[in-house]
Backbone as numpy.savetxt, mean C-alpha at the origin, in Angstrom:
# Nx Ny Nz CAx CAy CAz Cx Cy Cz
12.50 -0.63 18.13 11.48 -1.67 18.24 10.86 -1.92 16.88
11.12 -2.84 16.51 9.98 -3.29 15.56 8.54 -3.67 16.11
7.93 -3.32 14.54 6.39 -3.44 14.67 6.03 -4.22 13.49
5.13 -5.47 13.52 4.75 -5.94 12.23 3.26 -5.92 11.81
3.41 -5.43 10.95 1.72 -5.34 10.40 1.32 -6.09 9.64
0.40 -6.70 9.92 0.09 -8.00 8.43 -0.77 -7.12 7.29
-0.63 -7.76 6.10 -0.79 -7.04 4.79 -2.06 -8.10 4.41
-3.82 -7.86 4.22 -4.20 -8.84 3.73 -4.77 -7.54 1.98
-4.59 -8.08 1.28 -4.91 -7.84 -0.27 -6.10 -8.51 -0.59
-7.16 -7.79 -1.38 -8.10 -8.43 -1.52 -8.46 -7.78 -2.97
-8.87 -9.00 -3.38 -9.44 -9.12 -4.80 -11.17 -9.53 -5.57
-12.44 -9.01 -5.65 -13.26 -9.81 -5.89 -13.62 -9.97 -4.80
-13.28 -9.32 -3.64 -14.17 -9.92 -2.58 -13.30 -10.73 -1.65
-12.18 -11.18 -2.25 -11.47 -12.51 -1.03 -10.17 -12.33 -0.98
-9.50 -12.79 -0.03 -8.07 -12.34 0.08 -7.41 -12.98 -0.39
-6.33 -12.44 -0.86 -5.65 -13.15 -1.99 -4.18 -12.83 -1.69
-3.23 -13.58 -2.47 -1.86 -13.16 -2.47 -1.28 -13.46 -3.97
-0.81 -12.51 -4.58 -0.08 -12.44 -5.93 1.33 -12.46 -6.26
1.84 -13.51 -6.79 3.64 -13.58 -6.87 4.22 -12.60 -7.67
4.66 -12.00 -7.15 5.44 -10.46 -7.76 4.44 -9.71 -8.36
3.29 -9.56 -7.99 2.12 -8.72 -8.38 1.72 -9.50 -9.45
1.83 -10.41 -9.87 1.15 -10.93 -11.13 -0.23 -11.62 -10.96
-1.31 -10.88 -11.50 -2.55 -11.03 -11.38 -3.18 -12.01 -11.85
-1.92 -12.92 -12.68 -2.86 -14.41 -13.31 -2.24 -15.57 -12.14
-1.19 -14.94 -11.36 -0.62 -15.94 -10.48 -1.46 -15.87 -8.71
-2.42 -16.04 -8.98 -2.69 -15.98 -7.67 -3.14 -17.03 -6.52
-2.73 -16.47 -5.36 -3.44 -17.61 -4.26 -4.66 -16.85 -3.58
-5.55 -17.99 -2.99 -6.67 -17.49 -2.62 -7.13 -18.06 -1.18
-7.09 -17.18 -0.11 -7.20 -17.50 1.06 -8.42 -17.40 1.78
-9.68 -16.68 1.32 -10.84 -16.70 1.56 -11.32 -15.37 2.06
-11.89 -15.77 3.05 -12.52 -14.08 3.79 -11.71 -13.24 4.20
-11.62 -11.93 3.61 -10.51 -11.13 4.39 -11.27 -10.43 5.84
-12.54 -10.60 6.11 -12.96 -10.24 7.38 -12.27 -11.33 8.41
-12.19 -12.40 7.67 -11.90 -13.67 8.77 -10.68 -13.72 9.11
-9.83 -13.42 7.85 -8.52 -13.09 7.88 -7.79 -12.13 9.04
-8.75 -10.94 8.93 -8.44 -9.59 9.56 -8.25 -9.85 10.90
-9.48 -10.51 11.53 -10.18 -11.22 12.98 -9.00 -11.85 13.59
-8.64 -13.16 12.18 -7.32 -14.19 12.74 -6.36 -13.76 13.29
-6.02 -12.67 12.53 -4.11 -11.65 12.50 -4.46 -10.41 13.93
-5.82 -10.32 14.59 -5.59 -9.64 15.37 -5.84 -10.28 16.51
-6.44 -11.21 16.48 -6.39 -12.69 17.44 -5.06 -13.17 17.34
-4.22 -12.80 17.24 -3.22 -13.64 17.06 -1.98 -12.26 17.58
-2.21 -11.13 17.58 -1.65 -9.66 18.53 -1.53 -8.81 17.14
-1.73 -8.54 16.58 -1.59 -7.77 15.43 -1.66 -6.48 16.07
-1.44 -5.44 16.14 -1.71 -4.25 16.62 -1.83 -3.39 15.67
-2.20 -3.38 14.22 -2.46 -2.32 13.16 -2.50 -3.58 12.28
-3.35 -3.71 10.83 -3.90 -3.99 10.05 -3.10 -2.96 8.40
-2.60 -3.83 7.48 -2.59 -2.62 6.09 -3.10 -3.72 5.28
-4.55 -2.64 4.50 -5.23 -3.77 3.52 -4.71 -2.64 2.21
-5.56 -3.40 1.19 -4.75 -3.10 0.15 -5.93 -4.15 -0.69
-6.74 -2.88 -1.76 -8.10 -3.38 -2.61 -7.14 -3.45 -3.81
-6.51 -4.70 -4.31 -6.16 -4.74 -5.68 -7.03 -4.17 -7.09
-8.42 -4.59 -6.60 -9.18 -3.80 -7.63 -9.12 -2.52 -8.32
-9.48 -2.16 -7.06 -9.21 -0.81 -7.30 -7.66 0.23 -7.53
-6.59 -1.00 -7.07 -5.15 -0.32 -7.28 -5.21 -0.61 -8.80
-5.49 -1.84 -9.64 -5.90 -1.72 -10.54 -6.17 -1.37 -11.78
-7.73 -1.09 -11.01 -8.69 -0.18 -12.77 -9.24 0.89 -11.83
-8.86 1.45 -10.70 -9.26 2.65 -10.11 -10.91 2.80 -9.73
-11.18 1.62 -10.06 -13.13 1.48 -9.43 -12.98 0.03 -8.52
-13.55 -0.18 -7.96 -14.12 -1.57 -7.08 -15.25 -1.62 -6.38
-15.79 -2.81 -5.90 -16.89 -3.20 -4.81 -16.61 -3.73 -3.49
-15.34 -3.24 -3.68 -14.83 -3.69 -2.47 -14.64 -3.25 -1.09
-15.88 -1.77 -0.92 -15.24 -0.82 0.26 -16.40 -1.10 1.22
-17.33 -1.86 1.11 -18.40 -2.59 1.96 -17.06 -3.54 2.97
-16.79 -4.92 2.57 -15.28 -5.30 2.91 -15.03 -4.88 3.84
-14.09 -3.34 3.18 -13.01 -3.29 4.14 -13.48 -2.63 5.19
-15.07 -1.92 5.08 -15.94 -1.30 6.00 -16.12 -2.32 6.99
-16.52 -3.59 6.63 -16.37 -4.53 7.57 -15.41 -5.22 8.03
-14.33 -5.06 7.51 -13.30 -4.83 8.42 -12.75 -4.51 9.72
-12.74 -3.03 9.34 -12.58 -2.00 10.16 -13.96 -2.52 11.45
-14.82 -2.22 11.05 -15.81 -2.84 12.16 -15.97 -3.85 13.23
-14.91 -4.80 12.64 -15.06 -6.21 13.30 -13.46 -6.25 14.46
-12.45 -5.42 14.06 -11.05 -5.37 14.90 -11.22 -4.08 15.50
-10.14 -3.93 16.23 -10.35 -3.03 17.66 -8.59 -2.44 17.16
-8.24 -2.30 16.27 -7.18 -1.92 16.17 -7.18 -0.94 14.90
-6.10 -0.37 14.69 -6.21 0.71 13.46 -6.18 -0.22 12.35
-6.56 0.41 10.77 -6.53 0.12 9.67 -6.18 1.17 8.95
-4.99 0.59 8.15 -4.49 1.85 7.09 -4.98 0.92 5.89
-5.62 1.72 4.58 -6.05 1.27 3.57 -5.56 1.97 2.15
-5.46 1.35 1.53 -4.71 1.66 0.04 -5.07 1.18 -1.46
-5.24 1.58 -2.16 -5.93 0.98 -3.29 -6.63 1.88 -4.16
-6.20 2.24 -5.08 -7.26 3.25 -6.02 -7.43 4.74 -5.51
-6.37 5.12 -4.49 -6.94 6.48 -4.22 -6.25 7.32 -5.28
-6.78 7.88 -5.76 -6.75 8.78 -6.71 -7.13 10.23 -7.36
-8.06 10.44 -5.98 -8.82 11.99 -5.89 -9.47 11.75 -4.50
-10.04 12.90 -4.09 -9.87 12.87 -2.61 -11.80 12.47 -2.16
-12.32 12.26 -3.75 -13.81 11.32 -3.47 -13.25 9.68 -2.53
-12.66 9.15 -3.74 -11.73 7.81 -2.54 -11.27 7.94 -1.35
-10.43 8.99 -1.26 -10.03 8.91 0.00 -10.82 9.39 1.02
-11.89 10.04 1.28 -12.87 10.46 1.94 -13.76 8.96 1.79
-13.82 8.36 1.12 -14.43 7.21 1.40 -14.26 6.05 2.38
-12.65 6.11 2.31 -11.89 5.42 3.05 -12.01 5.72 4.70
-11.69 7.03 4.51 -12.26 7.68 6.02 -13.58 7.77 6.41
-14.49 8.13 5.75 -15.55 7.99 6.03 -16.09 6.56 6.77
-15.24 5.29 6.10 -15.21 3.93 6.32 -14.48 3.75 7.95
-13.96 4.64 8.37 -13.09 4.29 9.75 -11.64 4.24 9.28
-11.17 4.35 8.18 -9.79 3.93 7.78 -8.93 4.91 9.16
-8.14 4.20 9.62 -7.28 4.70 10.53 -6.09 5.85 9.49
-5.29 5.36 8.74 -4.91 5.66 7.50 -5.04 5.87 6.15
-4.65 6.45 5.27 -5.11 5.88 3.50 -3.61 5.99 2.91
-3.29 4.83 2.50 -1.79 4.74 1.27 -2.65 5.08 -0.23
-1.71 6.28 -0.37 -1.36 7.11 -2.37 -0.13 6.15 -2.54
-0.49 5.47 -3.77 0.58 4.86 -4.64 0.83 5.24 -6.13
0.04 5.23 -6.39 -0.27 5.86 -7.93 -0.09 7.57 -8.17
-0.84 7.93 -7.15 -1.01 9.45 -6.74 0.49 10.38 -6.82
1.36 9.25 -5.69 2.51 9.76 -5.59 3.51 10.20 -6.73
2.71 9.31 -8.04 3.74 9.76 -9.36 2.65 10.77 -10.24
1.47 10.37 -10.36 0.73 10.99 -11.25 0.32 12.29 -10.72
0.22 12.37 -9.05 -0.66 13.80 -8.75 -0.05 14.09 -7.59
1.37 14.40 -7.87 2.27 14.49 -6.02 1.13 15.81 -5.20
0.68 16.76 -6.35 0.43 17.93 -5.48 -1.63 16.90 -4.96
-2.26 16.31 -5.04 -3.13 15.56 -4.69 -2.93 14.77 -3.36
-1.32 14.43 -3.28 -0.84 13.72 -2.32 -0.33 15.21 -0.98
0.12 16.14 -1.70 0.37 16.86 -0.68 -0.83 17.48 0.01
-2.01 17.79 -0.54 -3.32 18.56 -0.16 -3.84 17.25 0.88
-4.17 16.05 0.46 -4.55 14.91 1.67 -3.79 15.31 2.47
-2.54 15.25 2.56 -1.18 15.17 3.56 -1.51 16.62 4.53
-2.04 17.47 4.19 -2.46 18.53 4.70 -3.59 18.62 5.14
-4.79 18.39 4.63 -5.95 17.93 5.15 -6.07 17.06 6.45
-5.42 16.12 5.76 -5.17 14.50 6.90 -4.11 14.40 7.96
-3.51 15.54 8.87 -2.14 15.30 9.28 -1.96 14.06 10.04
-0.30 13.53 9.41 -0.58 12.13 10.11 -1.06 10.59 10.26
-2.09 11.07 8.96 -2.91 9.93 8.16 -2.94 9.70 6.78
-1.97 10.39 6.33 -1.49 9.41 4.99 -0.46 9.23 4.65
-0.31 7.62 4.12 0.89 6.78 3.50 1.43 7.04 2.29
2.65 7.16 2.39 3.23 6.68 0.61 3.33 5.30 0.55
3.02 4.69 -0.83 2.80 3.54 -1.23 3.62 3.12 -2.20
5.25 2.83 -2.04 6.36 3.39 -3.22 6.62 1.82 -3.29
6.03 0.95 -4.56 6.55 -0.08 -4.84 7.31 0.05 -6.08
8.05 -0.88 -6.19 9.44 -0.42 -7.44 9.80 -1.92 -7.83
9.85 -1.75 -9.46 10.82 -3.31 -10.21 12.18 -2.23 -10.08
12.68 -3.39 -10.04 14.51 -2.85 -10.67 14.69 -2.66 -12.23
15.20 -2.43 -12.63 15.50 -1.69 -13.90 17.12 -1.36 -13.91
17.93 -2.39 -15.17 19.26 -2.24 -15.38 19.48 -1.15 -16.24
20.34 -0.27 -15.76 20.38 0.89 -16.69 21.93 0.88 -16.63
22.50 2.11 -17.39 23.94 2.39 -17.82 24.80 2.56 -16.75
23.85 2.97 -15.97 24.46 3.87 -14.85 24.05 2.71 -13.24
23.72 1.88 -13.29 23.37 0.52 -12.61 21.93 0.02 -12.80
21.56 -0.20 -11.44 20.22 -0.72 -11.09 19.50 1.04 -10.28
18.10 1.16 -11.67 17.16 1.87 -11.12 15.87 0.99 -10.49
15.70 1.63 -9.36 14.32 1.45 -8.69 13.32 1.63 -9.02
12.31 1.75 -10.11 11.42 2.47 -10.69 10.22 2.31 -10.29
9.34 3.41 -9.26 7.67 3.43 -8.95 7.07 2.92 -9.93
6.26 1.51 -10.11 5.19 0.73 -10.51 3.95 1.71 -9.83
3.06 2.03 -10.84 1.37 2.02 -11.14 0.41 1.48 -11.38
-0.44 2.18 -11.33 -1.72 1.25 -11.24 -1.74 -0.43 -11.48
-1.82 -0.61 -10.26 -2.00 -1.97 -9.67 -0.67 -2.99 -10.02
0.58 -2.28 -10.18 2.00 -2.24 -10.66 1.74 -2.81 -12.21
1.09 -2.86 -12.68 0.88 -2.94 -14.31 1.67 -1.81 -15.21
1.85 -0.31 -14.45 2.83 0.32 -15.62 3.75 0.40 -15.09
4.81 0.84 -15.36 5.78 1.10 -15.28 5.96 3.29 -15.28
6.77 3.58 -14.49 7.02 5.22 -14.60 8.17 4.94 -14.73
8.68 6.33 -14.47 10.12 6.72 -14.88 10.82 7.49 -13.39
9.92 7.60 -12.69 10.34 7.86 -11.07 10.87 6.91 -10.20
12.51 7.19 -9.71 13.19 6.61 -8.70 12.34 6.64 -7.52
12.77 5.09 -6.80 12.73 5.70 -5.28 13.40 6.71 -4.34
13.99 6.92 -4.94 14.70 8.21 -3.80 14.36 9.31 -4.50
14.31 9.88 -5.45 13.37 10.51 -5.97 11.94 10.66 -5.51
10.91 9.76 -5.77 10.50 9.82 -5.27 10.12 10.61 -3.03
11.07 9.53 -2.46 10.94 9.68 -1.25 11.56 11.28 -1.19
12.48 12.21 -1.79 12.81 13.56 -2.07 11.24 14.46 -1.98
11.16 14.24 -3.73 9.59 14.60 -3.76 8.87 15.13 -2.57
8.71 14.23 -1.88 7.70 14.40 -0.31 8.49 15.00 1.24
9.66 15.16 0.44 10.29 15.33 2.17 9.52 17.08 2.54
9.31 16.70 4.11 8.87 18.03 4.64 7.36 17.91 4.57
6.75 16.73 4.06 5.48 16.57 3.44 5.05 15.69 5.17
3.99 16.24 5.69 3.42 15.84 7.09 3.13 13.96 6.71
3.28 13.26 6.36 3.00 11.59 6.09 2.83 10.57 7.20
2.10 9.79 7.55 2.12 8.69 8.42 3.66 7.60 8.53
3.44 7.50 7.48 4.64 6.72 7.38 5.15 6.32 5.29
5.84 5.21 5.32 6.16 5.12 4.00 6.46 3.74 3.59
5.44 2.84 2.72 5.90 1.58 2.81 6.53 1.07 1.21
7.49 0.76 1.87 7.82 0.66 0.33 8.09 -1.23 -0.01
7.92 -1.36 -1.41 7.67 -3.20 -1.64 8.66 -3.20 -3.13
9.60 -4.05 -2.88 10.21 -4.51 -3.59 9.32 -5.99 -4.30
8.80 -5.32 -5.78 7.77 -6.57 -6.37 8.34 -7.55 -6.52
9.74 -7.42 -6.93 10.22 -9.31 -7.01 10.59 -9.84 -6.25
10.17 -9.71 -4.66 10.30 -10.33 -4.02 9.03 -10.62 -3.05
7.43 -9.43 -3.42 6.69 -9.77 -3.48 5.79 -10.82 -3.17
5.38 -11.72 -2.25 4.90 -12.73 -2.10 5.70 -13.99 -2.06
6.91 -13.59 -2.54 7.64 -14.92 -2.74 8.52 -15.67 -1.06
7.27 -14.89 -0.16 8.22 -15.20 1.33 9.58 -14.91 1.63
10.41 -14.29 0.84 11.89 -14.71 0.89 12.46 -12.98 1.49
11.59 -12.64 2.23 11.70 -11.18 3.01 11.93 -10.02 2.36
12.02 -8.85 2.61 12.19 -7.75 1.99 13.31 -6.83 1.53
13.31 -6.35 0.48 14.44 -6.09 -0.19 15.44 -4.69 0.71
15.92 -4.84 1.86 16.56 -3.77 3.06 17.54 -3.25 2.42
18.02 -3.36 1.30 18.97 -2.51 0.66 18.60 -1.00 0.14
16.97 -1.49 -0.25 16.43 -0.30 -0.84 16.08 0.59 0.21
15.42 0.06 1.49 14.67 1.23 2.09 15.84 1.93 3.06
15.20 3.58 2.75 16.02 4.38 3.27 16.27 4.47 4.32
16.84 4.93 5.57 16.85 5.19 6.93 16.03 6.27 7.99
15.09 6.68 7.00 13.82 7.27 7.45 13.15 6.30 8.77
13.14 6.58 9.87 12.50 5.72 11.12 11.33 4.90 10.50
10.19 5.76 9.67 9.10 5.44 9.53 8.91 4.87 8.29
9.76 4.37 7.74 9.62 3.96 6.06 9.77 2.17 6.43
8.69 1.87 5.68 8.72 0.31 6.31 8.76 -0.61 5.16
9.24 -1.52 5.16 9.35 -2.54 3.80 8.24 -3.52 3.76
7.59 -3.58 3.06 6.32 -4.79 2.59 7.38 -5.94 1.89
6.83 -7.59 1.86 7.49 -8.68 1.80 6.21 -9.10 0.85
């Protein structure tokens, strides 16, 4: 069975959508409370937001938001953005977050990601977005950071290795160049893990 979760991203306060993560290319859709309301009026059965701010520059004003969010739908919320020590992510929960997605975490502080993952059983995401990268040896997948602005040197399967045996909610992984551009998600990459889900 498939399950679809709508993705609203918010920036500054308003929801937004960015073409292949590019932060000067953006669209702007307005309230992400209103947003949230629409997509679960409409059968949504789980919510994944995602504070660009804070995926980012690792600070934002944006957790009032997603507090009201969470407040206003009757369904879970997994949230992602800037977690980076477990002050954020206790914030997130503290907020009602049903979930919290590590994206950054997962390359810079795997053992940060395993202690939540232990703390939290069940309630936290990997957040494995990847550019392609032509190398000698073909096309590498390479984990994008903070707010996909750097670049690492960690595969996705690598990566998804890394964590195996690791208690996780699930695993979403986003192919950036295809990113916003509607044209669906890159299914070559994601693994055959039940719970590993592709962002568009």
């Amino acid at each position: 069975m498939m399950r679809c979760i709508p993705a609203i991203d918010i920036r500054a306060g308003r929801a937004v959508r960015l073409l292949r993560g590019d932060f000067a290319n953006e669209t702007v859709y307005g309230d992400p409370v209103e947003q949230a309301r629409r997509y679960v009026e409409d059968g949504a059965s789980m919510l994944h937001i995602v504070d660009l701010d804070a995926a980012r520059d690792g600070v934002s004003d944006n957790l009032e938001i997603v507090h009201q969010i969470i407040a206003k739908v009757d369904v879970p919320v997994q949230v992602g953005g800037g977690v980076r020590d477990t002050v954020r992510a206790k914030a997130l929960f503290d907020v009602g977050a049903a979930r919290v997605v590590l994206g950054t975490a997962v390359v810079e502080d795997p053992e940060l990601v395993a202690n939540l993952a232990s703390l939290h059983p069940g309630q936290i995401v990997l957040g494995l977005d990847y550019r392609e990268v032509q190398s000698s040896s073909g096309i590498l997948r390479l984990i994008a950071v903070r707010g996909w602005e750097e670049k690492s040197e960690l595969e996705l399967k690598a990566a998804l290795e890394r964590f195996r045996g690791i208690d996780v909610a699930a695993v979403v992984v986003t192919g950036i160049a295809k990113d916003g551009t509607m044209a669906g998600p890159d299914l070559g990459a994601v693994c055959s893990r039940s719970n590993t889900a592709p962002r568009q």
